[in-house]
Structures are given as C-alpha cells and as structure tokens.
LOMI-498966 format. One line per 10 residues: number of its first residue (from 1); their letters; for each residue x, y, z of N, C-alpha, C, O. Coordinates in Angstrom, 1 decimal, decimal comma. Atoms other than C-alpha are relative to their C-alpha. Layout:
<recs>
NUM) A) X/Y/Z/X/Y/Z/X/Y/Z/X/Y/Z; ... .
</recs>
This chain:
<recs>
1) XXXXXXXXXX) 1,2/-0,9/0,2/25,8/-0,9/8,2/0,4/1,2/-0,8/1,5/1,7/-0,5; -0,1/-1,1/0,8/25,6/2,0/5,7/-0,1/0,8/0,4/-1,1/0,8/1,1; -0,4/-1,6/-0,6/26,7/5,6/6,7/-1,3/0,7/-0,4/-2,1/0,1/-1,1; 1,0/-0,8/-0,1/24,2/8,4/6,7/0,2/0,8/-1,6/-0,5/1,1/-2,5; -0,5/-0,9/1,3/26,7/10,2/4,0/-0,4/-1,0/-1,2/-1,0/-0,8/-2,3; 0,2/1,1/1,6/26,5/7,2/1,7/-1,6/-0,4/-0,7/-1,8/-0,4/-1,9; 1,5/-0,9/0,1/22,3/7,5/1,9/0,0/1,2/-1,1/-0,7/1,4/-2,1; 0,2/-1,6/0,6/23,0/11,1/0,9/0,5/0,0/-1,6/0,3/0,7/-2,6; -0,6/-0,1/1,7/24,8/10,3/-2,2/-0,3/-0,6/-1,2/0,3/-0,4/-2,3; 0,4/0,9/1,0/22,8/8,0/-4,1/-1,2/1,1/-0,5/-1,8/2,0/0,2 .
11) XXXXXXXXXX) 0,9/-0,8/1,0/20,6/9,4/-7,2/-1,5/0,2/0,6/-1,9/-0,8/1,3; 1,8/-0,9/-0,6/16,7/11,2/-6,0/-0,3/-1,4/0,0/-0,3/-2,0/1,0; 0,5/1,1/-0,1/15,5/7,8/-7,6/-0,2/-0,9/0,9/-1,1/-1,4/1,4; 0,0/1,4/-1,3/16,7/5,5/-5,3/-0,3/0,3/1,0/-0,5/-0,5/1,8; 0,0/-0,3/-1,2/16,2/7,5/-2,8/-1,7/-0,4/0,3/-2,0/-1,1/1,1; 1,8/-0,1/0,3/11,9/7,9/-3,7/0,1/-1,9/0,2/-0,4/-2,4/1,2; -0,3/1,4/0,0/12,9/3,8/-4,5/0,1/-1,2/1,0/-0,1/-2,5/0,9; -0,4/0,7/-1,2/13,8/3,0/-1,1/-1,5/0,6/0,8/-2,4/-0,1/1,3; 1,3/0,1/-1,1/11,0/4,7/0,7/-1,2/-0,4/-0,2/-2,0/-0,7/0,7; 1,3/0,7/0,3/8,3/3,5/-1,3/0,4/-1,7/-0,1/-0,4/-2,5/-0,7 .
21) XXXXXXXXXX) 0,0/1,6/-0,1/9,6/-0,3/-0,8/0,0/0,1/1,5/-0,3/-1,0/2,0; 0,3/0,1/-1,2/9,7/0,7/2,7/-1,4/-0,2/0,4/-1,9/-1,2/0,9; 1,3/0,0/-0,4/6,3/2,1/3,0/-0,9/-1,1/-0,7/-2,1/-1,1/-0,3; 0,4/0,8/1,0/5,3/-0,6/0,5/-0,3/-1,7/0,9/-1,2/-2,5/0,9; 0,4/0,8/-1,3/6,2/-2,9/3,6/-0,6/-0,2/1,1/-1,0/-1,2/1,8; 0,9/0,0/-1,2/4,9/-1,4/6,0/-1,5/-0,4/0,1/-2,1/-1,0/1,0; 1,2/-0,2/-0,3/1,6/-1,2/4,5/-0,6/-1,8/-0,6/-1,7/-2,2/-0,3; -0,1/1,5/-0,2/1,7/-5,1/3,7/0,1/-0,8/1,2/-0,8/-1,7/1,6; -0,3/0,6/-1,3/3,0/-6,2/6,8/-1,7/0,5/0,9/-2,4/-0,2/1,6; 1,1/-0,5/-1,0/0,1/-4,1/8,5/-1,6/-1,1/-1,4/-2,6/-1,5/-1,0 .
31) XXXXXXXXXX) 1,5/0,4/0,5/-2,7/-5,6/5,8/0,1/-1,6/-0,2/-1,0/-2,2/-0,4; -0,9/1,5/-0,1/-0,9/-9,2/5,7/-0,6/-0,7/1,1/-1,4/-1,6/1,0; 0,0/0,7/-1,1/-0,9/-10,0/8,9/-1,3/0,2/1,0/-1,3/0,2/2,3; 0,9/-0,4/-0,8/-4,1/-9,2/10,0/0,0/0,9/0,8/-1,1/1,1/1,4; 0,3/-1,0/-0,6/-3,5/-6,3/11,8/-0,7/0,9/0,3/-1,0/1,4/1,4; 1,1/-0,7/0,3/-5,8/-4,2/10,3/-1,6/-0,4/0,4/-2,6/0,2/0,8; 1,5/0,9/-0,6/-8,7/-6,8/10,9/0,1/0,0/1,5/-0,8/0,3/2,2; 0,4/-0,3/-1,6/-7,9/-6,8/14,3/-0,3/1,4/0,5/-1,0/1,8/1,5; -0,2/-1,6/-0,4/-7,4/-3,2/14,6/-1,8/0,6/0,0/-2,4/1,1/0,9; 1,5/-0,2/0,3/-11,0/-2,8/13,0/-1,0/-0,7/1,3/-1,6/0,1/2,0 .
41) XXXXXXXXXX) 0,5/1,1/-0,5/-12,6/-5,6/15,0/0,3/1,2/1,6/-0,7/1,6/2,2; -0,2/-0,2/-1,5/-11,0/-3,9/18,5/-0,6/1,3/-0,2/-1,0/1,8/0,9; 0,8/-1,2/0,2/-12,5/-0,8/17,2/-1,4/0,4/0,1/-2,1/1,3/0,7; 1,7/0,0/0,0/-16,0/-1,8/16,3/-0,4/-1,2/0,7/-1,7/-1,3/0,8; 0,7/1,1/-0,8/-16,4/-5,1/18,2/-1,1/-0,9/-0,9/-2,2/-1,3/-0,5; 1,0/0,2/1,2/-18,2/-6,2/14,8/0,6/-1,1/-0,2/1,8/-0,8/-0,1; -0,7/0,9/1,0/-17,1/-9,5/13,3/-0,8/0,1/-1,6/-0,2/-0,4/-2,6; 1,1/-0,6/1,1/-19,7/-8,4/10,5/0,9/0,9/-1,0/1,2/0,7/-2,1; -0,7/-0,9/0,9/-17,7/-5,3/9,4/1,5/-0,9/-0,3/2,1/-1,0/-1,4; -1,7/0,5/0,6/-14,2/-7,2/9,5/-0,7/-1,0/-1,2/-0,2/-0,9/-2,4 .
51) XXXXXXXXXX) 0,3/1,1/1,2/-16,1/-10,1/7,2/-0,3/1,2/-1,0/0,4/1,1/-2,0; 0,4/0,0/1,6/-17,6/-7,7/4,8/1,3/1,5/-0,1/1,2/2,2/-1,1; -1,2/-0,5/0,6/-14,2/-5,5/4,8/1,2/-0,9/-0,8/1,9/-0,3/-1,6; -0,2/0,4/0,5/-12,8/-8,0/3,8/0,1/-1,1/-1,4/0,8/-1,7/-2,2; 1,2/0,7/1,4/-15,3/-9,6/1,6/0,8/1,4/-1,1/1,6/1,1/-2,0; -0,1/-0,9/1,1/-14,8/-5,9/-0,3/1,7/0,0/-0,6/2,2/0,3/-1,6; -2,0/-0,1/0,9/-10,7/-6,2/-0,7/0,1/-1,1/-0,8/0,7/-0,9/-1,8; 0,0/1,0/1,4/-11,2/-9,8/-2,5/-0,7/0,8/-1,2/-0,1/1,1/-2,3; 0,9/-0,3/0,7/-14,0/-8,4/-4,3/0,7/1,0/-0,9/0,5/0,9/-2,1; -0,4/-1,4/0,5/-12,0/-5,1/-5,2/1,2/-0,8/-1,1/1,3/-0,4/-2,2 .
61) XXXXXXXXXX) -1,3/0,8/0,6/-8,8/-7,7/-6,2/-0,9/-0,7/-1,1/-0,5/-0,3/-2,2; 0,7/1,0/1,2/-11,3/-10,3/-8,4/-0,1/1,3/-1,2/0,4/1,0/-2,3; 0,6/-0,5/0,8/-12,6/-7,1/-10,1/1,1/0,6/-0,6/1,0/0,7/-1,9; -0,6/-1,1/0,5/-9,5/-4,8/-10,7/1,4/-0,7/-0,6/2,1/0,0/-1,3; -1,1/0,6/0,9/-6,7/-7,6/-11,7/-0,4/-0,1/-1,3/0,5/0,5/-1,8; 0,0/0,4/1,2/-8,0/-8,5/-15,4/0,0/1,8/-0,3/0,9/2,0/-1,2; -0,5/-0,6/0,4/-8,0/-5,0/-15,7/1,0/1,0/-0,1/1,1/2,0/-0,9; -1,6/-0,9/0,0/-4,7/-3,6/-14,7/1,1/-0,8/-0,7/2,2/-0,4/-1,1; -1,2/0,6/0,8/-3,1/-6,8/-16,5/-0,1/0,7/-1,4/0,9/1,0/-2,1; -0,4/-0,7/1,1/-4,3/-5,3/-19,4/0,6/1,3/-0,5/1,0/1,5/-1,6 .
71) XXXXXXXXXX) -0,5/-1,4/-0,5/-3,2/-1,7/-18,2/1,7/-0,3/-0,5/2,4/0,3/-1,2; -1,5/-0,1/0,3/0,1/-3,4/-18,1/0,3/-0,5/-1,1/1,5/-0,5/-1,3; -0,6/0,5/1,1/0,4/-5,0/-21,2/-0,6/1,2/-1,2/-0,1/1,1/-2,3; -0,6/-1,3/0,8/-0,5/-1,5/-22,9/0,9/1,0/-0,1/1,5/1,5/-1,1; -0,6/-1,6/-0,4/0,9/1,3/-21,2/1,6/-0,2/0,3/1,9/-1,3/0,8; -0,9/-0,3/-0,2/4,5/2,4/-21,1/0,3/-0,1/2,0/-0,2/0,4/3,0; -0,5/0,4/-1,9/6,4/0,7/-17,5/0,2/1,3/0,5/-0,4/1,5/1,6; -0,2/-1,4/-0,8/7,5/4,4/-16,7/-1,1/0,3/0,5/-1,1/0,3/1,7; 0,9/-0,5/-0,5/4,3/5,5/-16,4/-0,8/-0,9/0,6/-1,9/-0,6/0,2; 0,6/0,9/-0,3/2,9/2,7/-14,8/0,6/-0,3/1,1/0,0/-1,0/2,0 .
81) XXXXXXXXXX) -1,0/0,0/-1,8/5,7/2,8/-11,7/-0,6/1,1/-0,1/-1,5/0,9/0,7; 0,0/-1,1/-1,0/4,9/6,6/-11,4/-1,5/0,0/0,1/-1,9/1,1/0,2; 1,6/0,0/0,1/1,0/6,0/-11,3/0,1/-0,8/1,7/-0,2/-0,4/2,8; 0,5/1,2/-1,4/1,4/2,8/-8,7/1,3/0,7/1,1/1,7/-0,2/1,8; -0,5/-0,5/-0,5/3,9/5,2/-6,8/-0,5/0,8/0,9/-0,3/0,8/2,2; 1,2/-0,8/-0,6/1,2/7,7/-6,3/-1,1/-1,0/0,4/-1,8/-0,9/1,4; 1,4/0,7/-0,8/-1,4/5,3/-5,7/0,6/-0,3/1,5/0,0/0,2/2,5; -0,5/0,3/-1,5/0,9/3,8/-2,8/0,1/0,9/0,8/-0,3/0,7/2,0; 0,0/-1,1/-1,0/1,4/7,0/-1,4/-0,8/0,9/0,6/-0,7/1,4/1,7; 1,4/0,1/-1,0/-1,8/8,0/-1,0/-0,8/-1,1/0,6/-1,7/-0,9/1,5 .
91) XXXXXXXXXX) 0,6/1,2/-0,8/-3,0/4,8/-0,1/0,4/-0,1/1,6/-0,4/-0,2/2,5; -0,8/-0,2/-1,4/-0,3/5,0/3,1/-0,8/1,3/0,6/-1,4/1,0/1,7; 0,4/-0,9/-0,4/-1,6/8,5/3,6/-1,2/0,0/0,5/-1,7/0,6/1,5; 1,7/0,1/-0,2/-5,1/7,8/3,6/-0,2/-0,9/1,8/-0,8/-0,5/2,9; 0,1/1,1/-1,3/-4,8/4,8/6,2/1,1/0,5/1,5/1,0/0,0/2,6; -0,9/-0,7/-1,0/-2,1/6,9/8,3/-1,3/0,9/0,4/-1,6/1,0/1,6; 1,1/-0,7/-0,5/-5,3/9,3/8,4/-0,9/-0,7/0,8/-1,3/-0,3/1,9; 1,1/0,7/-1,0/-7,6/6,8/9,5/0,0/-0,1/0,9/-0,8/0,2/1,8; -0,9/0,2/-1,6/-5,4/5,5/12,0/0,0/0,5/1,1/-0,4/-0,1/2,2; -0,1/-1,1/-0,9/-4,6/8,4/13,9/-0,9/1,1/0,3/-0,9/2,0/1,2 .
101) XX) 1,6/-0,9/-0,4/-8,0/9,9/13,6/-0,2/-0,6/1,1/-0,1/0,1/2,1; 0,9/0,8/-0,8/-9,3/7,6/15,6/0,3/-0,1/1,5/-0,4/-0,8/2,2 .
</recs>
C-alpha cells in the first residue's frame, strides 16, 4: 500500500487526476446503480418522478452526445479535460447539496 509521503510527492496534476477519478466514481457508482432512483423514490414515494427523472437523463444524453462529439473533434483536448473537470466538480457539488439538504 502507498505511503502518505509518496501521495505528497507526486506533480499537482495527478494529484487533481486522482480525485476527480475518484469523485468521478463515486458519482457513477451512486447514478449506476440505482441509487439515486431509489434515494428519489424513498424520498417522494413517486414512481412517476423516478420515471420522468430518468426519462430526462436519456433525453439529456440522446440530445447532448452529437453535440459534444463534435465539441471533441474541434476543440483542443486541454481545454476540453479542464471544462469536463469543472463540469464534474460541480456536478458532485451540486448533488452533495441536494443530498444533504434534504
């Protein structure tokens, strides 16, 4: 298992690198596995809202892939990790809000 010092010594990058494939998991594993639909569902006792929440995340996915592939086959990869970096990180943030509001 890797030392705490040897963590400490690797470049900012990897460091940013590592926690956004962390949180990157978390927030997969939590929208993956149904969690979130259950979480919703034990919340509002709706089968209605979990269908049309997740009616809207296909919907959101059909509409927004043709145009982020073309996103990626313009724009410079740099700027296109530090974009979906920030997207991830407030995405996490946002849904950590919700969360814990609640």
């Amino acid at each position: 298992m890797p030392k705490w010092s040897e963590f400490q010594d690797l470049h900012f990058n990897i460091k940013i690198s590592l926690l956004f494939a962390f949180l990157d998991a978390v927030a997969s594993g939590i929208w993956s596995a149904s969690t979130l639909s259950a979480y919703i569902f034990q919340s509002s006792h709706s089968n209605v809202l979990v269908g049309n929440l997740e009616a809207a995340e296909g919907l959101t996915q059909l509409i927004s892939a043709p145009f982020f592939g073309i996103l990626a086959d313009n724009w410079n990869r740099q700027h296109l990790l530090k974009l979906a970096t920030i997207h991830g990180l407030v995405t996490v943030a946002g849904w950590m809000y919700v969360i814990f509001r609640s």
